[in-house]
DRENKOLSE-278310 format. One record per residue (C-alpha): x, y, z. Coordinates in steps of 0.1 Angstrom, whole numbers, padded with zeros to 4 digits, always signed. Example, Ala and Ser with C-alpha at 12.3 -4.5 7.8 and 13.67 -1.06 7.14 Angstrom:
REM residues 2
+0123-0045+0078 +0137-0011+0071 
END
This chain:
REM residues 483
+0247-0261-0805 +0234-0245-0775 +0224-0217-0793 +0206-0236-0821 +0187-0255-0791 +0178-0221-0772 +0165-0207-0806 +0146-0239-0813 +0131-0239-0777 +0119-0201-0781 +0102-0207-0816 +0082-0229-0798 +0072-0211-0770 +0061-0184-0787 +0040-0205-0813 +0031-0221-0782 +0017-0186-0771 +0003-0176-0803 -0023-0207-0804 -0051-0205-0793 -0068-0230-0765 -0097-0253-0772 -0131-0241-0775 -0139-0260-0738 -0110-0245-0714 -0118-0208-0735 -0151-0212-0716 -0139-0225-0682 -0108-0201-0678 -0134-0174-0688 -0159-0186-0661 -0135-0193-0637 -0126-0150-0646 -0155-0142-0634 -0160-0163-0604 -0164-0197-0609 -0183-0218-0632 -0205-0236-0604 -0211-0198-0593 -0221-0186-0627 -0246-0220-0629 -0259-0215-0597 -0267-0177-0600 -0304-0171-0602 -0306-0134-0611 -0293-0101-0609 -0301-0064-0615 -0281-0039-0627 -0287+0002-0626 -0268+0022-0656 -0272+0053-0673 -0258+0068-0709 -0269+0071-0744 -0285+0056-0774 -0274+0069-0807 -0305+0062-0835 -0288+0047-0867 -0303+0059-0900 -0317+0095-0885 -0287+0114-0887 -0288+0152-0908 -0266+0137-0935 -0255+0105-0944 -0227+0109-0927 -0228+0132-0899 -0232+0122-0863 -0261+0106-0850 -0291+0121-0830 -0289+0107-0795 -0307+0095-0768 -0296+0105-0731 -0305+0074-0714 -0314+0092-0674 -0318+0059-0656 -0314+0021-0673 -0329-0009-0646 -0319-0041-0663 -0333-0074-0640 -0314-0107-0659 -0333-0136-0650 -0298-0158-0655 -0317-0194-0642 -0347-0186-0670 -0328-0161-0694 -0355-0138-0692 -0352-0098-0691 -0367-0070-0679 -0356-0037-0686 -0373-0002-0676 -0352+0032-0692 -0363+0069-0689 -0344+0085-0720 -0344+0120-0732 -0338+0133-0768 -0308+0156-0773 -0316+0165-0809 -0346+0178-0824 -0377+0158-0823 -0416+0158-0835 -0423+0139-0803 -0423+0130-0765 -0390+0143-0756 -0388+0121-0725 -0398+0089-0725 -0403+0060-0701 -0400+0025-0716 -0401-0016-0701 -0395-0038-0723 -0394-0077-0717 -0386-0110-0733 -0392-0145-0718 -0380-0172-0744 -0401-0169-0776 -0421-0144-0757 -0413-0102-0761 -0437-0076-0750 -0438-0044-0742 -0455-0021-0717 -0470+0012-0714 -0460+0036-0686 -0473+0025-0651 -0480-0007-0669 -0515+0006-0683 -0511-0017-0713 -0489-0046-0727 -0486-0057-0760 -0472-0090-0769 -0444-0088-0803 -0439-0112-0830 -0416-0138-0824 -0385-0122-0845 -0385-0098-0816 -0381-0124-0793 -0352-0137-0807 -0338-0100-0813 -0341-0093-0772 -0328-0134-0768 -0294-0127-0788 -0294-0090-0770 -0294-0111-0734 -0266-0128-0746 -0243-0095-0748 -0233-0100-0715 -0207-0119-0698 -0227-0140-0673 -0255-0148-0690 -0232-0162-0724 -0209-0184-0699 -0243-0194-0678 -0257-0205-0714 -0220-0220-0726 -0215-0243-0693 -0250-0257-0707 -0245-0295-0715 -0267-0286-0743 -0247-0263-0758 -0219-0259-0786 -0190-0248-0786 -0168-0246-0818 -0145-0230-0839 -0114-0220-0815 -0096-0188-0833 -0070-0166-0823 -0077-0127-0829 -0052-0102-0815 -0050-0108-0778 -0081-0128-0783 -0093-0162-0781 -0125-0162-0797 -0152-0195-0799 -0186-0199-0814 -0213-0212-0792 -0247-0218-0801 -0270-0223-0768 -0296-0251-0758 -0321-0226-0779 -0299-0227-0813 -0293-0185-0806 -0258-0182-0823 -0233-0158-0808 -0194-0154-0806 -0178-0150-0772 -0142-0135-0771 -0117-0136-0743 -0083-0117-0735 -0057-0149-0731 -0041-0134-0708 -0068-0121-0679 -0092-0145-0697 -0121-0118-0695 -0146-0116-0718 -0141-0087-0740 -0167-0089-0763 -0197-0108-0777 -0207-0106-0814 -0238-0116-0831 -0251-0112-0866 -0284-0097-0877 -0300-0091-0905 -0310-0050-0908 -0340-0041-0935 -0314-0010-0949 -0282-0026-0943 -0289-0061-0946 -0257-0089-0927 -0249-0067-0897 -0225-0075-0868 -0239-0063-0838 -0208-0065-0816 -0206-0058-0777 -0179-0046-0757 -0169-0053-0723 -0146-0031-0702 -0141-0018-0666 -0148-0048-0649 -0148-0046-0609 -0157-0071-0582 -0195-0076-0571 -0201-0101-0547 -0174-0123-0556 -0181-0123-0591 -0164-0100-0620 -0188-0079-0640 -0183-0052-0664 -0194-0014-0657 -0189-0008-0694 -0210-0021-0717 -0207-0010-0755 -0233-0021-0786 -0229-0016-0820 -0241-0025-0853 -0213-0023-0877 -0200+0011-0876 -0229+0026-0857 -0231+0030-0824 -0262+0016-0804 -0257+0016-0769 -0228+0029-0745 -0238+0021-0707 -0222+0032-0674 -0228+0007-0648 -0232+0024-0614 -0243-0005-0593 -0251-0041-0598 -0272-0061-0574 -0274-0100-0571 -0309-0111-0566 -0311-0149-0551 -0347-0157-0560 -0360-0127-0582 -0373-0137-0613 -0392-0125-0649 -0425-0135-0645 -0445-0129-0683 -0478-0111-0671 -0510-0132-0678 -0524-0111-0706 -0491-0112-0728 -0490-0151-0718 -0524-0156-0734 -0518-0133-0764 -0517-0154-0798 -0481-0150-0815 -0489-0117-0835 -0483-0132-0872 -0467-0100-0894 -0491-0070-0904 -0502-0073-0934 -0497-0048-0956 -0524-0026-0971 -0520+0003-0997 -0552+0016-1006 -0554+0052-1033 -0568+0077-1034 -0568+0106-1061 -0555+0141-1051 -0558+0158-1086 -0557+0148-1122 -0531+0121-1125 -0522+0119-1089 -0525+0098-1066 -0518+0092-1026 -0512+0056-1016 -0522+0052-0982 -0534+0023-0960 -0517+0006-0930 -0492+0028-0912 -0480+0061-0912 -0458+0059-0944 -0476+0069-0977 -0467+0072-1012 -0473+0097-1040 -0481+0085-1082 -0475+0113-1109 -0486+0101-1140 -0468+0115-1171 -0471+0112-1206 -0464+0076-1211 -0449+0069-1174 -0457+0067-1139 -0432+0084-1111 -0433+0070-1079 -0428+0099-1049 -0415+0076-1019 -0399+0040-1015 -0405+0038-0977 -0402+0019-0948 -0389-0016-0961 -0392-0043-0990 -0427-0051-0981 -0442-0019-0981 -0424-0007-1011 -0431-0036-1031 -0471-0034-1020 -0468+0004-1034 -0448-0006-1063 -0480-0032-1071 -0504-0007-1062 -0488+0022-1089 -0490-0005-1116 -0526-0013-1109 -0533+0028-1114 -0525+0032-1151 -0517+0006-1181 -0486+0033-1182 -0450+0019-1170 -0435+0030-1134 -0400+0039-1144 -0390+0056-1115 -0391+0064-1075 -0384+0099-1060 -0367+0091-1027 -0373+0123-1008 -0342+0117-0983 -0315+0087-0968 -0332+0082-0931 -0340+0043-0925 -0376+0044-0927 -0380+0068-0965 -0349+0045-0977 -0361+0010-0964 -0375+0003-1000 -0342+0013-1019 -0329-0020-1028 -0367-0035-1039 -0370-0004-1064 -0337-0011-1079 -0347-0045-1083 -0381-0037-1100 -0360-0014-1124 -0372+0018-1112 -0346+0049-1118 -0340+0062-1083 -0340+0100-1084 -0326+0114-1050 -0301+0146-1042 -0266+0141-1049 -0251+0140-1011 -0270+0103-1008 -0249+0089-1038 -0222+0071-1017 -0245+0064-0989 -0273+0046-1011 -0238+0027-1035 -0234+0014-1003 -0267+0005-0986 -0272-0014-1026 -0235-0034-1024 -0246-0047-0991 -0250-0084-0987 -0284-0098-0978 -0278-0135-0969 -0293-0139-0936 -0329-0124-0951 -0326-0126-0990 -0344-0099-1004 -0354-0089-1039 -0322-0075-1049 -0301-0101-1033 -0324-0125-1057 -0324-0108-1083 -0291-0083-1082 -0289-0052-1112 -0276-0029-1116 -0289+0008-1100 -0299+0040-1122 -0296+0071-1107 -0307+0104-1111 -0289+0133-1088 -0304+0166-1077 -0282+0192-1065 -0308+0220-1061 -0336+0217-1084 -0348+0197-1105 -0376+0198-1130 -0402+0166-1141 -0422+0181-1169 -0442+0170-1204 -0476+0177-1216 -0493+0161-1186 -0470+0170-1155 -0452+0190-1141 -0432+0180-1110 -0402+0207-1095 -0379+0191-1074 -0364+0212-1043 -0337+0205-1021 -0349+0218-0986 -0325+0243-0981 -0306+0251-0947 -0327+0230-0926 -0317+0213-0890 -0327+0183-0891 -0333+0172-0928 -0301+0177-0948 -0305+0157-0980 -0344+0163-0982 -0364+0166-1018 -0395+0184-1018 -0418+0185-1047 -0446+0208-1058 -0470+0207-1084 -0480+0241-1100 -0509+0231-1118 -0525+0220-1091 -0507+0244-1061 -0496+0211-1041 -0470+0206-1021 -0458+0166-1015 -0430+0164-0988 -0418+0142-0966 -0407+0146-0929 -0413+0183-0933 -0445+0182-0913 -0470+0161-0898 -0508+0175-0883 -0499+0149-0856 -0464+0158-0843 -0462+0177-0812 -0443+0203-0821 -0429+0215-0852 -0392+0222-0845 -0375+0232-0879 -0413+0239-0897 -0399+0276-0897 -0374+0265-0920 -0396+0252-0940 -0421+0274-0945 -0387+0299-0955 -0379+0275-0981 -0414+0275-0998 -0414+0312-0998 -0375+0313-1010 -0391+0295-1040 -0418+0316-1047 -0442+0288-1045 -0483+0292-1038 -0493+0264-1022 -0525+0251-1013 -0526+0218-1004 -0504+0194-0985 -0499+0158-0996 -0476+0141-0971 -0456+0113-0965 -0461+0111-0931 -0500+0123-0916 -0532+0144-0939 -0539+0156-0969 -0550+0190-0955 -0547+0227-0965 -0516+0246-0966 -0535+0271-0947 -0541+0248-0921 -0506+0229-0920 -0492+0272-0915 -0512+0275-0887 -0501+0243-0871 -0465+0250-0876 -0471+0285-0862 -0489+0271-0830 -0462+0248-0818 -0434+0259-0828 -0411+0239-0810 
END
């Protein structure tokens, strides 16, 4: 009998164990963690001083190699706790190749629905759309203080107690309705993490997720010198906390001229044409992203989906307006974010997607994605996706056209890259291979090898990105700042 009871007595204290607390006294032990819940709600501000990296999602050679990086020199982060505001000014340095400044200085700021930005030596400041805010809102939130200064909030909720591993994880939605989930180790009742969900133009529902770690004592308060952020798989940001500083009456003040700046409403967009050569066409307009229209026999192709669903439907539109002929397909020239952002809109317009071959799992994936948060056209209006693969050449050819397909071979930076070239007319229609603007032209070596591997005689550049301008010119660019 006294071994039944014993047995009994342990089930229960391990169940006991095993479940988790109530959403309130997750949020007080975690306070009380970190110093105090009347400390936490009294603090007005403080400033930390990092340094470390900043990966760039969707720029990497191949779709699954390693991402570039940012070195991140020197991070100054002031948390207006009392206000939640933030300032933060970063001097980061590119360790991979790159068109432009390789050092950069950047503040940015957000203030409630308010998010700006500022020039160097603040020479200008230019006020963001309110998304923005709320991005650099939910990004405040990603620390341990200011979630448990928002949680202790009357006006706040708290739900949904779960246990998760060593966890105890609650969802809290703040006096603002930002919606973020706080977890905590039971056992130190630390915060280890804060997650919140976004909605990403490529990848659609993302968890951006940030980790806590090497927590040490600052003026009686716990803070972590660790600070990890990413979005799914990808890493974001990876701080190092060398020293943090509480400030009893510094604050964010919003400068006058981003105060009085109307709410910038979204850009429209504009995609104007322009003709380049019997039966082609270069769709311009707003932005640095342009398309290119071959018109065959009885089709259009489309060169370029870029950017996002808004600027590939607008070129979509535009290509239908140039020719009674159907558009029955898009060249995507390569899988970085911003020449892949109108993927899942083509699809849904029907448009075969023609892309090399080492983008086929990457671009299955980027279409199975769920898009709940921001429905877009192919969440509304799901099919399924055509594909045409290039391994090394392909060939786009009737009485009308003719359109070669080259994989850019051997190149640094651009791995899954399709050129195209249009020996009628000598042109050359690339993407990311050059731009008259760029600083310097790090891998335009590479590419000028390629052109010549393929015996091509070019005349004329039609870009994606920058001028219609001649080859000549675009060889003497390349050959001027070389990198």
């Amino acid at each position: 009998m006294k071994t039944v009871f014993f047995l009994l007595t342990l089930t229960v204290a391990v169940s006991a164990c095993a479940r988790p607390a109530s959403e309130r006294s997750v949020v007080e032990e975690a306070a009380a963690a970190l110093g105090g819940a009347q400390r936490i709600r009294e603090l007005r501000s403080f400033v930390f001083h990092a340094t470390g990296s900043a990966p760039n999602a969707g720029q990497n050679r191949m779709p699954d190699d390693a991402l570039p990086v940012w070195k991140i020199h020197e991070y100054v982060r002031l948390v207006d706790v009392a206000q939640l505001r933030s300032r933060v000014n970063q001097t980061r340095e590119a360790q991979f190749l790159f068109a432009g400044d390789l050092v950069q200085e950047q503040t940015q700021g957000v203030a409630g629905d308010i998010a700006w930005n500022e020039a160097p030596g603040g020479k200008s400041r230019t006020r963001l759309a309110l998304a923005a805010a709320k991005d650099r809102r939910l990004e405040l939130l990603h620390h341990p203080i200011t979630i448990l200064h928002e949680a202790l909030d009357p006006g706040a909720e708290i739900k949904n107690v779960r246990a998760e591993g060593n966890d105890d994880l609650v969802d809290i939605t703040t006096p603002l309705g930002d919606e973020v989930t706080l977890a905590v180790d039971r056992s130190t009742h630390l915060p280890t993490r804060v997650i919140s969900m976004a909605s990403n133009p490529n990848m659609g529902d993302v968890a951006i997720v940030t980790t806590f770690a090497d927590y040490k004592d600052v003026f009686d308060f716990k803070m972590p010198h660790r600070l990890t952020t990413k979005m799914e798989k990808y890493l974001q940001l990876d701080l190092q906390v060398g020293d943090y500083f509480i400030e009893p009456a510094a604050g964010v003040r919003v400068p006058a001229d981003v105060e009085s700046a109307p709410v910038p409403d979204p850009a429209p967009v504009v995609v104007t044409s322009q003709p380049v050569a019997k039966g082609i066409w270069w769709l311009a307009g707003s932005g640095n992203h342009r398309s290119i229209v071959f018109e065959f026999d009885d089709h259009l192709v489309l060169f370029e989906a870029p950017l996002n669903e808004a600027r590939t439907k607008a070129v979509i539109d535009k290509a239908r307006t140039l020719s009674p002929k159907p558009l029955t397909a898009a060249i995507v020239s390569h899988h970085h974010f911003d020449h892949s952002g109108g993927l899942r809109v083509a699809v849904a317009e029907g448009l075969t997607i023609i892309t090399h071959r080492a983008n086929e799992a990457f671009f299955k994936d980027l279409l199975a994605r769920r898009h709940t948060i921001v429905p877009d056209a192919l969440a509304n209006n799901p099919r399924e996706a055509i594909f045409q693969f290039v391994d090394d050449s392909l060939t786009l050819k009737d009485t009308s056209m003719e359109v070669q397909l080259f994989h850019l071979l051997d190149n640094p930076r651009e791995g899954t890259n399709l050129f195209a070239y249009v020996p009628r007319d000598r042109i050359l229609v690339q993407a990311d291979l050059y731009d008259a603007t760029w600083l310097r032209h790090s891998w335009g070596q590479n590419v000028l090898q390629n052109i010549e591997r393929r015996g091509l005689k070019v005349e004329r550049s039609v870009p994606v990105h920058g001028v219609i301008e001649p080859f000549s010119r675009m060889v003497a660019n390349i050959k001027s700042k070389p990198g």
